[in-house]
PyMOL Python script that loads the backbone (N, CA, C, O; Angstrom):
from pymol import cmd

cmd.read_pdbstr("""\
ATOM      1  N   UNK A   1       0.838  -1.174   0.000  1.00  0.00           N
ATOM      2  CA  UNK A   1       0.000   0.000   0.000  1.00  0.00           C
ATOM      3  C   UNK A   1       0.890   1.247   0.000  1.00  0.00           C
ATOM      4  O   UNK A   1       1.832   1.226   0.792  1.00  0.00           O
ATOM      5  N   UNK A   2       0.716   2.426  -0.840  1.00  0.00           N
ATOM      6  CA  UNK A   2       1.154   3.380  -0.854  1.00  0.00           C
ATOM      7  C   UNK A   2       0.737   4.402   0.231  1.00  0.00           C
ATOM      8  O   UNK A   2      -0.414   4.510   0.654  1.00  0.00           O
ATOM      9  N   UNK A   3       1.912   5.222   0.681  1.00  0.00           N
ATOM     10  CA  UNK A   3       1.566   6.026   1.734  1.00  0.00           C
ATOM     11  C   UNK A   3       1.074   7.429   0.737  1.00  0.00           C
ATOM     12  O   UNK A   3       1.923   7.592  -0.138  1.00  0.00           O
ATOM     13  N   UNK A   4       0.065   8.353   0.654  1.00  0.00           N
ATOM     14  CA  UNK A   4       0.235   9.638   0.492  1.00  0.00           C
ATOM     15  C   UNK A   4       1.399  10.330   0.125  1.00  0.00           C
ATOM     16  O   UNK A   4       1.969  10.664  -0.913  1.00  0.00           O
ATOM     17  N   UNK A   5       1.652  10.493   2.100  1.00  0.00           N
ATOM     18  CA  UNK A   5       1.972  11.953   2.275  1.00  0.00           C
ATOM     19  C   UNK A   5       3.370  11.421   1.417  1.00  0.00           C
ATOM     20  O   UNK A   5       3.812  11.981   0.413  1.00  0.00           O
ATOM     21  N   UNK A   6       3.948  10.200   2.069  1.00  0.00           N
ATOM     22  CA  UNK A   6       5.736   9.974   1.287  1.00  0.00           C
ATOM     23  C   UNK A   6       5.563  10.436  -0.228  1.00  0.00           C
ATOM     24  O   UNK A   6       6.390  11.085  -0.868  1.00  0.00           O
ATOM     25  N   UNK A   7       4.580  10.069  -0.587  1.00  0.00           N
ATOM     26  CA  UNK A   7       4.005  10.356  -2.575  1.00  0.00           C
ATOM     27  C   UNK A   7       4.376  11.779  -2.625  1.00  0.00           C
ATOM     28  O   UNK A   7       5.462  12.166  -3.054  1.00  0.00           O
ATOM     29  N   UNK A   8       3.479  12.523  -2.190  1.00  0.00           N
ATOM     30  CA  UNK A   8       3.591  13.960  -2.321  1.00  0.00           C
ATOM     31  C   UNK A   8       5.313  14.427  -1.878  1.00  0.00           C
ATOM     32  O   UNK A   8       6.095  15.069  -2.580  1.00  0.00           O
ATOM     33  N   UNK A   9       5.559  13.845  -0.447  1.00  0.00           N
ATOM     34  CA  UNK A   9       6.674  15.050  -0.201  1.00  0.00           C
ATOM     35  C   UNK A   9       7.684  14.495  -1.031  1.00  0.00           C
ATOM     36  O   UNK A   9       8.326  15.451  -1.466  1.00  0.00           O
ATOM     37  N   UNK A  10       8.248  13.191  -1.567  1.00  0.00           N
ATOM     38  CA  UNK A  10       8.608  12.836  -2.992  1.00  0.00           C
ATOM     39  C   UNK A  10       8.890  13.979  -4.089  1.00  0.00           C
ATOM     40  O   UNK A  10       9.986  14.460  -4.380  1.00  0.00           O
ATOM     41  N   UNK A  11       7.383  14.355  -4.730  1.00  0.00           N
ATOM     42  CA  UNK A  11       7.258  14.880  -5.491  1.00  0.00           C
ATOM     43  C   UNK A  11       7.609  16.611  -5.225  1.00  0.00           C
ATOM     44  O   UNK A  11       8.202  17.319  -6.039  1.00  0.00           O
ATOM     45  N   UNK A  12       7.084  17.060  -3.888  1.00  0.00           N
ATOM     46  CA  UNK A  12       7.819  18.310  -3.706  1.00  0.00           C
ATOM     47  C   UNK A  12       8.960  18.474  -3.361  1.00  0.00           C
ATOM     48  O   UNK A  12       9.451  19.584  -3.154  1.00  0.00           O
ATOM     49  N   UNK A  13       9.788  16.964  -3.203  1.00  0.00           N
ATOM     50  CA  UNK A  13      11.124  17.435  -3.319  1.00  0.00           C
ATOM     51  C   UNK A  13      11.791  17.426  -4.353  1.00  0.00           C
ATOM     52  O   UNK A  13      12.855  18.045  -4.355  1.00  0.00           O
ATOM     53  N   UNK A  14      11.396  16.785  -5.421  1.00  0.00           N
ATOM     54  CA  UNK A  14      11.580  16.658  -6.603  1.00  0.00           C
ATOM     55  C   UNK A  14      11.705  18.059  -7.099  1.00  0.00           C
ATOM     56  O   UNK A  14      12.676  18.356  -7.794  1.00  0.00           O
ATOM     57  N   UNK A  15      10.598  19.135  -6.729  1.00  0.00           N
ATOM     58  CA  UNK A  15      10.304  20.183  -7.189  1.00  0.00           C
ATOM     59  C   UNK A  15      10.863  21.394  -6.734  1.00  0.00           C
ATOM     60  O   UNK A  15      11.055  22.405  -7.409  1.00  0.00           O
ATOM     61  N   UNK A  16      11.129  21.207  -5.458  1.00  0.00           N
ATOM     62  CA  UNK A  16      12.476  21.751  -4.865  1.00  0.00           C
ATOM     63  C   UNK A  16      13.197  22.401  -5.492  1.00  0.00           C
ATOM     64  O   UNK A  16      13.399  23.576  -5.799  1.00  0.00           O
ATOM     65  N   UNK A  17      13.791  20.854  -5.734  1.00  0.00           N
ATOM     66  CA  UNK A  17      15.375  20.654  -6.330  1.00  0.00           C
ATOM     67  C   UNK A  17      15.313  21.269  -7.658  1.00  0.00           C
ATOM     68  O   UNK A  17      16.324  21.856  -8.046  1.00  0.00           O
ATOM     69  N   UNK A  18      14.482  21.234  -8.267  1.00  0.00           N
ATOM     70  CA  UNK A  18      14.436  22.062  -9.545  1.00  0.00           C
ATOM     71  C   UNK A  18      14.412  23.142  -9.567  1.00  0.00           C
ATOM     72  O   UNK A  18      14.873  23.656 -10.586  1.00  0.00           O
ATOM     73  N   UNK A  19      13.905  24.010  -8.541  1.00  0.00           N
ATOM     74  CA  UNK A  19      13.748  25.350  -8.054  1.00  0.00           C
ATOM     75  C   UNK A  19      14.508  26.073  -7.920  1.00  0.00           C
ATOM     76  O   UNK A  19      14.585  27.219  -8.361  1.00  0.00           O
ATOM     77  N   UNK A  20      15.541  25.198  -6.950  1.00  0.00           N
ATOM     78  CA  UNK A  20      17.084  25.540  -6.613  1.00  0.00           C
ATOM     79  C   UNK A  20      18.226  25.177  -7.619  1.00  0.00           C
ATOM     80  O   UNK A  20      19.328  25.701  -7.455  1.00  0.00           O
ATOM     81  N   UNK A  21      18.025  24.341  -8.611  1.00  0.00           N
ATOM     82  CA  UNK A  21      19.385  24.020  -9.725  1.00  0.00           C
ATOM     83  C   UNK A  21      18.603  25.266 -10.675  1.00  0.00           C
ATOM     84  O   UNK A  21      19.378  25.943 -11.351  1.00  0.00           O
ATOM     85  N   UNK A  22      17.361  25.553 -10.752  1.00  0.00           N
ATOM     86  CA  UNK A  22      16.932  26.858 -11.209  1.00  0.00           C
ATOM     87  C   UNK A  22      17.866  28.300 -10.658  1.00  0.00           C
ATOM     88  O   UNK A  22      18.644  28.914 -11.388  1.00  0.00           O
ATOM     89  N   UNK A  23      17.650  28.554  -9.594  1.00  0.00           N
ATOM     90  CA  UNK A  23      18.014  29.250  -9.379  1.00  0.00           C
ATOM     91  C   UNK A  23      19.772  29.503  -8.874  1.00  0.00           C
ATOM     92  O   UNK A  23      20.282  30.308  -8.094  1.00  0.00           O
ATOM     93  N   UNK A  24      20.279  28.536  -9.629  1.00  0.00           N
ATOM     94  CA  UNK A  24      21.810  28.095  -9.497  1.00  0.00           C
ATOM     95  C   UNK A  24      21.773  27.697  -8.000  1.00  0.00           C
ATOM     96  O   UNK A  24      22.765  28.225  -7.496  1.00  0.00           O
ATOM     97  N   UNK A  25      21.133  27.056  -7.124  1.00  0.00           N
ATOM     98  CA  UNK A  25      21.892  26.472  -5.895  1.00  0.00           C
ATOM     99  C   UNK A  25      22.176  25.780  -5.959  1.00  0.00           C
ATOM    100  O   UNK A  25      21.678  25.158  -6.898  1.00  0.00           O
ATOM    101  N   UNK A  26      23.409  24.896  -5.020  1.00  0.00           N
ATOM    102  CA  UNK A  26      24.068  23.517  -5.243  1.00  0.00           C
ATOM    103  C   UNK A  26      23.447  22.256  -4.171  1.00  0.00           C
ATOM    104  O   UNK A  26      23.510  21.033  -4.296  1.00  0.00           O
ATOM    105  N   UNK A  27      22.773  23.187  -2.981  1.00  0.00           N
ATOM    106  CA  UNK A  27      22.301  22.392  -2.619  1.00  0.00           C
ATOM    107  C   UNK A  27      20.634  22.140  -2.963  1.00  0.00           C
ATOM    108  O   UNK A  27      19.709  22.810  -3.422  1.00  0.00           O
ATOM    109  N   UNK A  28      20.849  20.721  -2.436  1.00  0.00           N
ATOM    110  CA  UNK A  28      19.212  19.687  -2.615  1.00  0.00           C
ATOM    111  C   UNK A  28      18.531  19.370  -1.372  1.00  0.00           C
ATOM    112  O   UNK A  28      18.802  19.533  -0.182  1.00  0.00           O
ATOM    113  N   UNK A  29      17.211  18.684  -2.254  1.00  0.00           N
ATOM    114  CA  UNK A  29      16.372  18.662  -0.736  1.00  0.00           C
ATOM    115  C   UNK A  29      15.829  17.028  -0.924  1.00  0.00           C
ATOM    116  O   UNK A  29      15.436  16.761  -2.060  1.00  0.00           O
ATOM    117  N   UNK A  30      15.783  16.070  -0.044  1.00  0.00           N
ATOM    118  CA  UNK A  30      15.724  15.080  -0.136  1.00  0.00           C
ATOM    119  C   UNK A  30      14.188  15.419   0.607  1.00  0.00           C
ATOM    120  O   UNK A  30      13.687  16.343   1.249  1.00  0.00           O
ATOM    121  N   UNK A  31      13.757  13.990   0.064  1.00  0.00           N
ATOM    122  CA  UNK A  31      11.648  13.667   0.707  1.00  0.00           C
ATOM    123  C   UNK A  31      12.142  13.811   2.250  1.00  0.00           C
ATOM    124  O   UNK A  31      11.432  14.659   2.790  1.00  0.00           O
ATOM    125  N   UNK A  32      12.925  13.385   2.981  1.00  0.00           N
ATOM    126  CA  UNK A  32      12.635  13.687   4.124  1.00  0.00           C
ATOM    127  C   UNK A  32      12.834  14.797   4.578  1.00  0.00           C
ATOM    128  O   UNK A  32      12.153  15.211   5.517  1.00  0.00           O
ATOM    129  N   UNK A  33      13.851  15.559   3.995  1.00  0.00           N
ATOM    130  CA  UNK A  33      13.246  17.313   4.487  1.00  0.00           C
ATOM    131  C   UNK A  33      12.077  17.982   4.537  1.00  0.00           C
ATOM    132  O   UNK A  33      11.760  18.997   5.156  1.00  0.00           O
ATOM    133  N   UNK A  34      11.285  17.054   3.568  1.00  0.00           N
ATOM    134  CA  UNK A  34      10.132  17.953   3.409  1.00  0.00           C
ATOM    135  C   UNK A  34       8.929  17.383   4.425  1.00  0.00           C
ATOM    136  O   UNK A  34       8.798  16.162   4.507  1.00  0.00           O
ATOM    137  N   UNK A  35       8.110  18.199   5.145  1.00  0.00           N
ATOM    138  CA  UNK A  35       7.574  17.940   6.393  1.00  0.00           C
ATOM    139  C   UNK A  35       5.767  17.652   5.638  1.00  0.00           C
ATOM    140  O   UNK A  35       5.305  18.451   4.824  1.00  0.00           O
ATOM    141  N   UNK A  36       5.294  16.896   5.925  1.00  0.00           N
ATOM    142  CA  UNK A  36       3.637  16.760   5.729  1.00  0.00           C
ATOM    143  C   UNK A  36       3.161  16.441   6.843  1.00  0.00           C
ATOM    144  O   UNK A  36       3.542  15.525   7.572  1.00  0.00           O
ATOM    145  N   UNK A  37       1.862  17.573   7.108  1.00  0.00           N
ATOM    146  CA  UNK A  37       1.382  17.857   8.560  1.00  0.00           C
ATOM    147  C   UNK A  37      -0.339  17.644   7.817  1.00  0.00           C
ATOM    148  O   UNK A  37      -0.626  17.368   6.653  1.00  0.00           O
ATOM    149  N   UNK A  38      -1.127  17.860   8.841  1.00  0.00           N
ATOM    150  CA  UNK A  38      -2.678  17.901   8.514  1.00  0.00           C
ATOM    151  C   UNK A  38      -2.972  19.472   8.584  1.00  0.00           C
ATOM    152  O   UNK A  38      -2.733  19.870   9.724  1.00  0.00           O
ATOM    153  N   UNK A  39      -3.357  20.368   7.844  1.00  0.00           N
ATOM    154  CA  UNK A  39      -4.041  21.732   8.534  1.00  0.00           C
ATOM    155  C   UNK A  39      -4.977  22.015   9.351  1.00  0.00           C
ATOM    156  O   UNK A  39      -6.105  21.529   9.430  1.00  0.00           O
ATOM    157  N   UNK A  40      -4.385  22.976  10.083  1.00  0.00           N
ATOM    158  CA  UNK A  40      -5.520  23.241  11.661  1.00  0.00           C
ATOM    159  C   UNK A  40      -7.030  23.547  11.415  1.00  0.00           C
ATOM    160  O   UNK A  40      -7.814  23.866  12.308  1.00  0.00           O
ATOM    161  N   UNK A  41      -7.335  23.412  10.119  1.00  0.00           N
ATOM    162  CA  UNK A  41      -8.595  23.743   9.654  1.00  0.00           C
ATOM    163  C   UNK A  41      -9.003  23.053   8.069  1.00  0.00           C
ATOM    164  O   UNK A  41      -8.365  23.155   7.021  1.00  0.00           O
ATOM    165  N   UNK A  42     -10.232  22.365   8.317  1.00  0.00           N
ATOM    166  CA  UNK A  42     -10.570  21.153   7.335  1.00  0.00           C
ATOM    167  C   UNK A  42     -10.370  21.652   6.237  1.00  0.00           C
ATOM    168  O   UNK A  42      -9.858  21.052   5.292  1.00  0.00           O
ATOM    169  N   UNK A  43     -10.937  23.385   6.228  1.00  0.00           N
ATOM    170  CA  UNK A  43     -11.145  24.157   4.874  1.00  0.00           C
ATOM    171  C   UNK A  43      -9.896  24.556   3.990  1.00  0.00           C
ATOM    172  O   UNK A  43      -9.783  25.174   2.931  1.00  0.00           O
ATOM    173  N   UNK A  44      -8.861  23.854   4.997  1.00  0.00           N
ATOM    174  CA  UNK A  44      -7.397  24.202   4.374  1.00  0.00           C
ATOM    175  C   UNK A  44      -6.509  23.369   3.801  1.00  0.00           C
ATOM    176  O   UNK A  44      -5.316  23.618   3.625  1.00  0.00           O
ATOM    177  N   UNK A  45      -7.110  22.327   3.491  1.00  0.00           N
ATOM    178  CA  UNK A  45      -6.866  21.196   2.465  1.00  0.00           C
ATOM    179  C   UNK A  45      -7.154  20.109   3.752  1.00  0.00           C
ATOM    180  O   UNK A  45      -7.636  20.231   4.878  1.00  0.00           O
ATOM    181  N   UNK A  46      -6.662  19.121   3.058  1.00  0.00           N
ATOM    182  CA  UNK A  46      -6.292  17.014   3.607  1.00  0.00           C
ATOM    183  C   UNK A  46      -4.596  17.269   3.849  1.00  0.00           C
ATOM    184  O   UNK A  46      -4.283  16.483   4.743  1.00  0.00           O
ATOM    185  N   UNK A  47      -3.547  17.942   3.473  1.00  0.00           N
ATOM    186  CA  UNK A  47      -2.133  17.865   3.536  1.00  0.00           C
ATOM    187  C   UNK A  47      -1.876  19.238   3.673  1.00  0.00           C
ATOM    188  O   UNK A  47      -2.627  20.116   3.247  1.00  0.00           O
ATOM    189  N   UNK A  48      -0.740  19.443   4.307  1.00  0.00           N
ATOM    190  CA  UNK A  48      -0.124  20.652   4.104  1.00  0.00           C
ATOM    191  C   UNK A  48       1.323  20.812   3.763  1.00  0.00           C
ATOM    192  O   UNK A  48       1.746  19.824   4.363  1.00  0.00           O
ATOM    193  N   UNK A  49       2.266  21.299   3.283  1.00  0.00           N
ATOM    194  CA  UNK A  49       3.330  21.488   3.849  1.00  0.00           C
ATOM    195  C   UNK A  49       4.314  22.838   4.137  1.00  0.00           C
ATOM    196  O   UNK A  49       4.461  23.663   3.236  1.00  0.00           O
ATOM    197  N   UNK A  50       4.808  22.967   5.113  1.00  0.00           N
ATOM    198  CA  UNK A  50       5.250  24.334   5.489  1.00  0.00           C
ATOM    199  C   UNK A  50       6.347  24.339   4.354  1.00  0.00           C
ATOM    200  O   UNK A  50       7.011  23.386   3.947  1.00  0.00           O
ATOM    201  N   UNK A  51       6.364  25.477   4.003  1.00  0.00           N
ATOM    202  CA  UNK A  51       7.942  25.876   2.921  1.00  0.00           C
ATOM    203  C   UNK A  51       8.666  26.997   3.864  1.00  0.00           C
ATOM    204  O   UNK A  51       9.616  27.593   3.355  1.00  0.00           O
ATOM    205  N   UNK A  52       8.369  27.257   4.910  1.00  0.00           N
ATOM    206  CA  UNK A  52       9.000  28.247   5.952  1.00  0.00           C
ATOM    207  C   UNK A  52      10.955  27.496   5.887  1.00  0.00           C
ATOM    208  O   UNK A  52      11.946  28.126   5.518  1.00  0.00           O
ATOM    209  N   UNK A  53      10.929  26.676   6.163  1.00  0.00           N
ATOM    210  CA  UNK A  53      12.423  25.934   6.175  1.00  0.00           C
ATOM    211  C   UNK A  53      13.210  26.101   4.733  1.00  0.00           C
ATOM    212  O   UNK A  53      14.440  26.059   4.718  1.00  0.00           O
ATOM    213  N   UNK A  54      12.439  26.295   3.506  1.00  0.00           N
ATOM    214  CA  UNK A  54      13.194  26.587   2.378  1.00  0.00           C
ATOM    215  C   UNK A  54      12.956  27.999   2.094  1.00  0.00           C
ATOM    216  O   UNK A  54      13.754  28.320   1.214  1.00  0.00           O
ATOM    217  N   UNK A  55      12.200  29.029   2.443  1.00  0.00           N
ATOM    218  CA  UNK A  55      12.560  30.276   2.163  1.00  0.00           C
ATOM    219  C   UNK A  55      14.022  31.598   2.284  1.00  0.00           C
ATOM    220  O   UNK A  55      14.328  32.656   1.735  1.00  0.00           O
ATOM    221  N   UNK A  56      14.600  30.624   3.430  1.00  0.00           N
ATOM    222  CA  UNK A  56      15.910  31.245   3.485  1.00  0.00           C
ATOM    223  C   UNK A  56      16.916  30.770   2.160  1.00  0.00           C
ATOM    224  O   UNK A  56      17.612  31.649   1.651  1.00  0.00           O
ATOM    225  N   UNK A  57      16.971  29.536   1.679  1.00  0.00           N
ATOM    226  CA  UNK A  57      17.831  28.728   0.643  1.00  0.00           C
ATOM    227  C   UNK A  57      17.268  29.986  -0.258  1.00  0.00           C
ATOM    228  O   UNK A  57      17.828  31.082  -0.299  1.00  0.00           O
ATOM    229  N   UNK A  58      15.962  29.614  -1.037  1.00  0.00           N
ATOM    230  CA  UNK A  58      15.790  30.217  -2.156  1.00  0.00           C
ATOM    231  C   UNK A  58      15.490  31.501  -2.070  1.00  0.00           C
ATOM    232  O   UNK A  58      14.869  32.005  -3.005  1.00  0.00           O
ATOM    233  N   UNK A  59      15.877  32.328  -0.896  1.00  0.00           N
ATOM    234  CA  UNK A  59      15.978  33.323  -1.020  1.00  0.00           C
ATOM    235  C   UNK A  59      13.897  34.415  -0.839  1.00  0.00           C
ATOM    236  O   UNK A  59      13.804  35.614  -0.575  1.00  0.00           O
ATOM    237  N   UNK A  60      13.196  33.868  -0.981  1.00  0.00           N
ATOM    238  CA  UNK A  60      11.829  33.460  -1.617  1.00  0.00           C
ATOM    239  C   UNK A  60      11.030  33.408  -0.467  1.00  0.00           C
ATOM    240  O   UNK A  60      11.466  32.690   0.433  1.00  0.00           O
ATOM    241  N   UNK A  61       9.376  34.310  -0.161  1.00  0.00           N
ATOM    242  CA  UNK A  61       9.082  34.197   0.732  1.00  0.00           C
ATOM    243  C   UNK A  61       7.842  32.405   0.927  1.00  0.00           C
ATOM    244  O   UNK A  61       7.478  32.003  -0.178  1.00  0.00           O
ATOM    245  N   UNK A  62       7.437  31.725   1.870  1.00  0.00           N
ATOM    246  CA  UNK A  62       6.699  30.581   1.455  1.00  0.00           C
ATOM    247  C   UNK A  62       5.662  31.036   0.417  1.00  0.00           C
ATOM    248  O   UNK A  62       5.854  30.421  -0.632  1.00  0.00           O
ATOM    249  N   UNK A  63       4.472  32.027   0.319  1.00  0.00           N
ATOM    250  CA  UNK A  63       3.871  32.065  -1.201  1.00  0.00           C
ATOM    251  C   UNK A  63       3.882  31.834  -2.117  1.00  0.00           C
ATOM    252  O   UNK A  63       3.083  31.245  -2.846  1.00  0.00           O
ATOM    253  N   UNK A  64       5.491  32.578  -2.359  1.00  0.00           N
ATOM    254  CA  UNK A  64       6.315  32.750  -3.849  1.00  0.00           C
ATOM    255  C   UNK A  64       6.384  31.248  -3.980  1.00  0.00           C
ATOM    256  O   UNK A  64       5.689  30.692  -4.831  1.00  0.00           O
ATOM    257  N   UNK A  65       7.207  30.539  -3.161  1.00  0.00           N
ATOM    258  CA  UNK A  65       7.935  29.238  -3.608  1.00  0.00           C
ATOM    259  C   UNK A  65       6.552  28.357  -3.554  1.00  0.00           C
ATOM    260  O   UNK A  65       6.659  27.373  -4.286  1.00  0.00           O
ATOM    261  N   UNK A  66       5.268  28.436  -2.881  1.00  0.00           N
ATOM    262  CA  UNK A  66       4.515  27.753  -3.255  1.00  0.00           C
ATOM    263  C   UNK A  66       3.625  27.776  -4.565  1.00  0.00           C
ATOM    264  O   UNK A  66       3.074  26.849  -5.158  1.00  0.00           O
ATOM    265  N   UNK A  67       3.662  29.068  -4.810  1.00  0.00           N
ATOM    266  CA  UNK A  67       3.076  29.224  -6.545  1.00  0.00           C
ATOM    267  C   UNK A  67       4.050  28.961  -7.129  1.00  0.00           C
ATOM    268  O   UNK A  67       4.021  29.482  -8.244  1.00  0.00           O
ATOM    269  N   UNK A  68       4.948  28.390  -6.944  1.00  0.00           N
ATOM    270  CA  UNK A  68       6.159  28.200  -7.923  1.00  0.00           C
ATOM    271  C   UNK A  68       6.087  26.543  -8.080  1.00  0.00           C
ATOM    272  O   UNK A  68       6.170  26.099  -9.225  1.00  0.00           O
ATOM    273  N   UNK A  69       5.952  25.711  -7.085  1.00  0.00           N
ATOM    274  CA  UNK A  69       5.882  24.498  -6.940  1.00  0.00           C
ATOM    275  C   UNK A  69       4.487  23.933  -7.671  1.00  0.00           C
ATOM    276  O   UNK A  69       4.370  23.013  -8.481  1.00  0.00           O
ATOM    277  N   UNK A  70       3.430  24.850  -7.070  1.00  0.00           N
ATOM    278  CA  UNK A  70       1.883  24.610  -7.790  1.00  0.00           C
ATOM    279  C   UNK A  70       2.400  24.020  -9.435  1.00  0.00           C
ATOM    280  O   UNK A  70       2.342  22.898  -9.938  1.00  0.00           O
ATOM    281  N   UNK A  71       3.020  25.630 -10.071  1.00  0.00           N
ATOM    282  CA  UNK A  71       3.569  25.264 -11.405  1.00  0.00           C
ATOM    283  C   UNK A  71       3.994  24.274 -11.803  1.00  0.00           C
ATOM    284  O   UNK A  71       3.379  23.586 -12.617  1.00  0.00           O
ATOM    285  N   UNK A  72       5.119  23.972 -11.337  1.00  0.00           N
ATOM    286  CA  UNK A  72       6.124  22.540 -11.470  1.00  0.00           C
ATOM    287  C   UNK A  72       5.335  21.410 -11.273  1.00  0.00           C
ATOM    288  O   UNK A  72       5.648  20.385 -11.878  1.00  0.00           O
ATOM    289  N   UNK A  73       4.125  21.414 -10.351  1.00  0.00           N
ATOM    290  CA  UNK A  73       3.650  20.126 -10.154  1.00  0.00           C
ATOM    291  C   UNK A  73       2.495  19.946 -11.441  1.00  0.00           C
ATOM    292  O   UNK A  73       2.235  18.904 -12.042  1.00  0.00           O
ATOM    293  N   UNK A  74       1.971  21.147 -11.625  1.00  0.00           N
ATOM    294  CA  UNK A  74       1.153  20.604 -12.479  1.00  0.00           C
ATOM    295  C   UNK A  74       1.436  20.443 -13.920  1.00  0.00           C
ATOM    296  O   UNK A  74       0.559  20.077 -14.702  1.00  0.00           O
ATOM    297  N   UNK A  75       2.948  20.775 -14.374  1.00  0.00           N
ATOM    298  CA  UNK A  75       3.955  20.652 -15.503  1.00  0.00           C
ATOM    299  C   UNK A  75       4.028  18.991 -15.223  1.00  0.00           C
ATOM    300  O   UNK A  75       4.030  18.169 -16.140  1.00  0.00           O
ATOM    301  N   UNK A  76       4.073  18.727 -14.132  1.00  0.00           N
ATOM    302  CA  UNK A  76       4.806  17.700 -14.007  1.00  0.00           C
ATOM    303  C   UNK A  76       3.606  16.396 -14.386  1.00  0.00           C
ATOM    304  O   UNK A  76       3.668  15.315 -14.971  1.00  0.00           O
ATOM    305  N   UNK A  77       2.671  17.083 -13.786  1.00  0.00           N
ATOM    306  CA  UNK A  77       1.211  16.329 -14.024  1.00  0.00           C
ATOM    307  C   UNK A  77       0.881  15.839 -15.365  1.00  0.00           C
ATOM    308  O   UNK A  77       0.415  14.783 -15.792  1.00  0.00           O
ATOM    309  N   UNK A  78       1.359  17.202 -16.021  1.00  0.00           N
ATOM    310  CA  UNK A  78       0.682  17.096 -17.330  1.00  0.00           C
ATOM    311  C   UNK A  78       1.256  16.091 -18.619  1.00  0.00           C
ATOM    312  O   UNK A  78       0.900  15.466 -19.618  1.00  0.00           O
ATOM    313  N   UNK A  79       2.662  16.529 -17.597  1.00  0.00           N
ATOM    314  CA  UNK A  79       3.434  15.385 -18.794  1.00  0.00           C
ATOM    315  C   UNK A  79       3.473  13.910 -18.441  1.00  0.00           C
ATOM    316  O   UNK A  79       3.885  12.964 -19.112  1.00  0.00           O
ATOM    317  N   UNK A  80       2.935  13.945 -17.201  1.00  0.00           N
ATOM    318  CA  UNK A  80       2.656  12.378 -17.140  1.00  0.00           C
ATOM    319  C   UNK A  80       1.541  11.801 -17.622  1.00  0.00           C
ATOM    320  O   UNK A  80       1.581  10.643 -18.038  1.00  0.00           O
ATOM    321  N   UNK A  81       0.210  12.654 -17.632  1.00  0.00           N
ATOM    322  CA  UNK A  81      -0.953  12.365 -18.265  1.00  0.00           C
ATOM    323  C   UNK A  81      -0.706  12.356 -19.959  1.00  0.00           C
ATOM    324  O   UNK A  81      -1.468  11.872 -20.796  1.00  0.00           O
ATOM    325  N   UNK A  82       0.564  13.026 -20.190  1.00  0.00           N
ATOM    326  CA  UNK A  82       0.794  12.768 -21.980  1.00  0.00           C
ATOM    327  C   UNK A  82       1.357  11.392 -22.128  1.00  0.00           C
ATOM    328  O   UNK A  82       1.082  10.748 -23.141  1.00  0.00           O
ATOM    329  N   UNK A  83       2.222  10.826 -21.079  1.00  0.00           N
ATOM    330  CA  UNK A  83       2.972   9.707 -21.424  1.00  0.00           C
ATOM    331  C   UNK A  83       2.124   8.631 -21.177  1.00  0.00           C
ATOM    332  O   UNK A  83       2.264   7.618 -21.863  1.00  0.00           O
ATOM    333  N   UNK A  84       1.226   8.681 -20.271  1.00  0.00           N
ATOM    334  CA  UNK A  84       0.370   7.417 -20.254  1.00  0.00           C
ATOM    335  C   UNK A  84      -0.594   7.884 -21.572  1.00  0.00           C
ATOM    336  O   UNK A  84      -1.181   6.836 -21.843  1.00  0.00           O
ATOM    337  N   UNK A  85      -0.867   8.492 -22.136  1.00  0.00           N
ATOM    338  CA  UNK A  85      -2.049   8.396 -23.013  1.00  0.00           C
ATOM    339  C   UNK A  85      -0.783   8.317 -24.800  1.00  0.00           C
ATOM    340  O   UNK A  85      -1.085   8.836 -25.875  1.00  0.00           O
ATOM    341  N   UNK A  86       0.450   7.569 -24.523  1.00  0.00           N
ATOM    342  CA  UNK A  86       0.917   7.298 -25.444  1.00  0.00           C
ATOM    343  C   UNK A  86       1.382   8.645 -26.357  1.00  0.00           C
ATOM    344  O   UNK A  86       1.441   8.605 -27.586  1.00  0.00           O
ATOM    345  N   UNK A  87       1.682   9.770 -25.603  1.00  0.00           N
ATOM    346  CA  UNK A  87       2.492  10.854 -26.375  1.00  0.00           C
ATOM    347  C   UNK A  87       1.639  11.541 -27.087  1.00  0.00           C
ATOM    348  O   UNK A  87       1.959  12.332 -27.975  1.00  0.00           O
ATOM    349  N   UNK A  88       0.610  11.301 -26.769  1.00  0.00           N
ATOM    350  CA  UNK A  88      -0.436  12.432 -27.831  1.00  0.00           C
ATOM    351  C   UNK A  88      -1.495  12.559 -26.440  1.00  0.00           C
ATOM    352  O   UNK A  88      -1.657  11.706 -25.567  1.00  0.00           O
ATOM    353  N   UNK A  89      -2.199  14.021 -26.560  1.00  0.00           N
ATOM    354  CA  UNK A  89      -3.253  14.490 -25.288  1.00  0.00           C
ATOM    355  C   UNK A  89      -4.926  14.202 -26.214  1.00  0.00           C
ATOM    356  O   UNK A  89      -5.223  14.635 -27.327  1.00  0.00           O
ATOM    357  N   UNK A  90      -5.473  13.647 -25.612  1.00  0.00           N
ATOM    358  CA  UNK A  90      -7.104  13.351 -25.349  1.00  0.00           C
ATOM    359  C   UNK A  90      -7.656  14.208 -24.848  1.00  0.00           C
ATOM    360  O   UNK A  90      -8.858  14.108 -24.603  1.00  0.00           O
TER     361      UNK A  90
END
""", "prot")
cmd.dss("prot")
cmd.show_as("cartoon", "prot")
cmd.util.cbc("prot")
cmd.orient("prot")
């Protein structure tokens, strides 16, 4: 059985790291840096994760780097929904 949250913080570290070889840093962020908590309020998703711990690296306040990640993930989305549907979009 697959866990979630490991899925996601996976993938936002994935997205991270792209953020930062973006923005020429040398360092990386491995899935376990990245923290997945529940929000103190239902209306604020099923997952959360703080980006407070990477705003000093990238320089970047948590907002910024989270509309930045939004991006990347759903780039990332999209090209996986092209590769399963055999390289052409439906």
């Amino acid at each position: 059985m697959y866990d979630i949250k490991e899925i996601w913080k996976a993938r936002i570290a994935k997205a991270l790291n792209e953020l930062m070889e973006e923005a020429g840093l040398e360092e990386r962020v491995d899935a376990s840096q990245v923290i997945a908590e529940n929000p103190p309020r239902p209306e604020m998703g099923d997952l959360g994760f703080p980006l407070f711990g990477f705003a000093k690296t990238l320089r970047q306040g948590p907002p910024q780097i989270a509309r930045k990640l939004v991006e990347k993930l759903q780039a990332a989305e999209a090209g996986s929904a092209d590769e399963e549907a055999g390289g052409t979009l439906i």
